[in-house]
N, C-alpha and C positions, 0 to 999 in steps of 0.2 A: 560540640554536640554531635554526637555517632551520625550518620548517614541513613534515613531509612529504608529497608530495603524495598524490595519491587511488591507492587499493591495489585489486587487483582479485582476490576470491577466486573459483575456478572449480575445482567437480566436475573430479579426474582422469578423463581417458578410458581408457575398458578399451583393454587392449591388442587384443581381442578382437573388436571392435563395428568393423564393417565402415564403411568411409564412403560408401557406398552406402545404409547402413540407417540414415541421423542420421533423431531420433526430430521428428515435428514442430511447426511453431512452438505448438502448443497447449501440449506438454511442454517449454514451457522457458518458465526462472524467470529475472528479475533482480531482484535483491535492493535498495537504495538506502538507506545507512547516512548519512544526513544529520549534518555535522558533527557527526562522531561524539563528540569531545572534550566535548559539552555536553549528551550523552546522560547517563542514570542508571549510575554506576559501578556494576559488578556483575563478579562472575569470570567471565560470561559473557552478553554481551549478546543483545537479544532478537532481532537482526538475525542473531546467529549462530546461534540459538535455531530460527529459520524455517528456515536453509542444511541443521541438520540434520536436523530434522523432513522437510525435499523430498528430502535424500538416502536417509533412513533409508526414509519410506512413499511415495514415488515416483521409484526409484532408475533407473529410465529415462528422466524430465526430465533437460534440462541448466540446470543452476543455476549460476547467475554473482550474485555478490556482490562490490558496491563500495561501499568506504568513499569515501564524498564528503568532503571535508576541503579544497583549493581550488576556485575554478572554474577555475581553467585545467588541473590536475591532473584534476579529474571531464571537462571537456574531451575531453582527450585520451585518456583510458579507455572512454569513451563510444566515441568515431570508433571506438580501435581493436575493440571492441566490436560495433562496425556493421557492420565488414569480414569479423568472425566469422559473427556469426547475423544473417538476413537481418530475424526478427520475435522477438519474444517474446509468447507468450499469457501470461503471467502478472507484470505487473511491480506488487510490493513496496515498498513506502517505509515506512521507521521515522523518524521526526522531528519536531521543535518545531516547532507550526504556529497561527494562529490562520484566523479566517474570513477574515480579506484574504489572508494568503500563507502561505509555510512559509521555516522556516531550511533551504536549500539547501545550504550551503556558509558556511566561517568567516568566510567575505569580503561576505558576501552574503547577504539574502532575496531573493526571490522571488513574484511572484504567481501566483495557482492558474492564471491565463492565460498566464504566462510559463512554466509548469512543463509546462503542456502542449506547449508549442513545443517543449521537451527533449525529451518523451515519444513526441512524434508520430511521429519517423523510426521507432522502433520497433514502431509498429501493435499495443501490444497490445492484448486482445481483454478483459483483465481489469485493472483496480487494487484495489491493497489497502493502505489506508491506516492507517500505525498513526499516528496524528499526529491533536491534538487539533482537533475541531471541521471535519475535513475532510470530513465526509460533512454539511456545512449546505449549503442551496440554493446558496449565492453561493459557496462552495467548489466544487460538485461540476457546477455548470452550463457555468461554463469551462471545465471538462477535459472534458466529452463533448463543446462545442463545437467546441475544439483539436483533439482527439483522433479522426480519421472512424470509426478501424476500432475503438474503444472500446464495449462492449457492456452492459458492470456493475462497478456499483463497489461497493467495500466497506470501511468507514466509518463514525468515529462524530457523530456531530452536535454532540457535548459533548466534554469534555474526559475523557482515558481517558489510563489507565497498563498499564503491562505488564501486570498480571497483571490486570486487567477488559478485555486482549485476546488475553490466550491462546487462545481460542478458534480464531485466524485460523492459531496454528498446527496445527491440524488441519484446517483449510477450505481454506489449500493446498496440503496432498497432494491431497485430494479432489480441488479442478481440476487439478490437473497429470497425474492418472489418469483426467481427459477424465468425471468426477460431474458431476454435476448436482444442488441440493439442491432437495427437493420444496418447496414452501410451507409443508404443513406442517411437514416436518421441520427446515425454516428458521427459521420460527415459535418450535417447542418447545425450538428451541437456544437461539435469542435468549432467550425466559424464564430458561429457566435459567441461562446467563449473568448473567443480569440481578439473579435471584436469589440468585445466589453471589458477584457483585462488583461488582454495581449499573454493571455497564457495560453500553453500549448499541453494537451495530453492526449500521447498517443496510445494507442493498443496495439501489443506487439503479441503474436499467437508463436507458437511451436511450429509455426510451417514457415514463418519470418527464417528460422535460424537451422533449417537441413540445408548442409552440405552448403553455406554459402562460398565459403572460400573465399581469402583475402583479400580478394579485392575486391569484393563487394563489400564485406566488412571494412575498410577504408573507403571507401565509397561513402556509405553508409557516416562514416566519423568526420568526413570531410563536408559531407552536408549539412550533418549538426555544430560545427564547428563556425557555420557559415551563418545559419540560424541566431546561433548566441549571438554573433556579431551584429545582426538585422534589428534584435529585439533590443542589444545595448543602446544602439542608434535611436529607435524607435521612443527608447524611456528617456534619454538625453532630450528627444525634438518636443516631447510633451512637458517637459517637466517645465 
């Protein structure tokens, strides 16, 4: 049986909602369900999980959701994608990743330097990374690099499963409705997260990576490295 290619799901428009008044690039989500066939089977994946949490608590973003599944099918969803909305503030990705790259597509990885070149035409102003290990220095430096109009990412540095990232589905209504999280209140999510599912996501902005110089980028790799080891520990002692 052929393979089919990349599916694109999109918020209906009210009949009602003038095209004078489309809401702007801040309120709008793209979703990115990477090879979704090698995701966690579930009646209801976490990609779809996101689509309704931004319609339900940010019902005036426009949310577009694509299951990646070729690249030449994610290709052409994209373009046509382009020709729709001119940016997206807030682009999404669910997928199998490590610190060099992520699974893009069945056909294909990708590196965090090449995924930026995907992302770039779209200028968004946020990422949200559910994909392991993509918020490490050598992950998250190539996409603010790639990336001009890129601001903050958000991400974990270790490896995370759905449910030590649920969290993000709450964090993106909040920017979709133009929030802001204080530090602190950033802070006491992340704990408690951290608490209930020993997951970890950070937010790494464009001021993280001027001019840091290598040694602070191995600094930096050396602490996450140390990390993965605390949390391997940590799942062995509960299990």
């Amino acid at each position: 049986m052929p393979r089919s290619r990349s599916t694109i799901r999109a918020r209906p428009k009210s009949r009602r909602a003038s095209p004078r008044k489309r809401p702007g690039a801040a309120a709008s989500l793209l979703i990115l369900e990477c090879d979704p066939a090698k995701l966690p089977a579930q009646p209801r994946t976490f990609a779809a999980d996101l689509e309704s949490a931004a319609r339900t608590l940010a019902p005036r973003a426009r949310t577009f959701r694509v299951q990646a599944e070729t690249r030449s099918g994610l290709l052409a969803d994209l373009g046509r994608l382009r020709a729709d909305v001119d940016r997206f503030g807030v682009v999404a990705m669910v997928a199998h990743s490590n610190a060099t790259g992520v699974n893009l597509t069945a056909d294909g990885a990708v590196s965090w330097r090449a995924l930026a070149e995907w992302l770039a035409p779209f200028s968004p102003r946020t990422l949200v990374l559910v994909a392991c290990e993509a918020g490490r220095w050598v992950a998250a430096e190539p996409l603010f690099e790639g990336i001009p109009s890129l601001k903050e990412l958000y991400a974990s540095p270790v490896l995370v499963n759905d449910q030590q990232a649920a969290c993000i589905k709450l964090l993106i209504p909040h920017l979709l409705n133009g929030r802001r999280l204080r530090d602190q209140d950033r802070r006491a999510a992340q704990l408690v997260n951290f608490l209930l599912t020993r997951g970890i996501v950070l937010r790494r902005t464009r001021r993280d990576f001027r001019n840091p110089g290598v040694l602070e980028g191995a600094v930096w790799t050396i602490g996450e490295e140390l990390a993965k080891a605390v949390l391997h520990r940590l799942g062995q002692a509960v299990r």
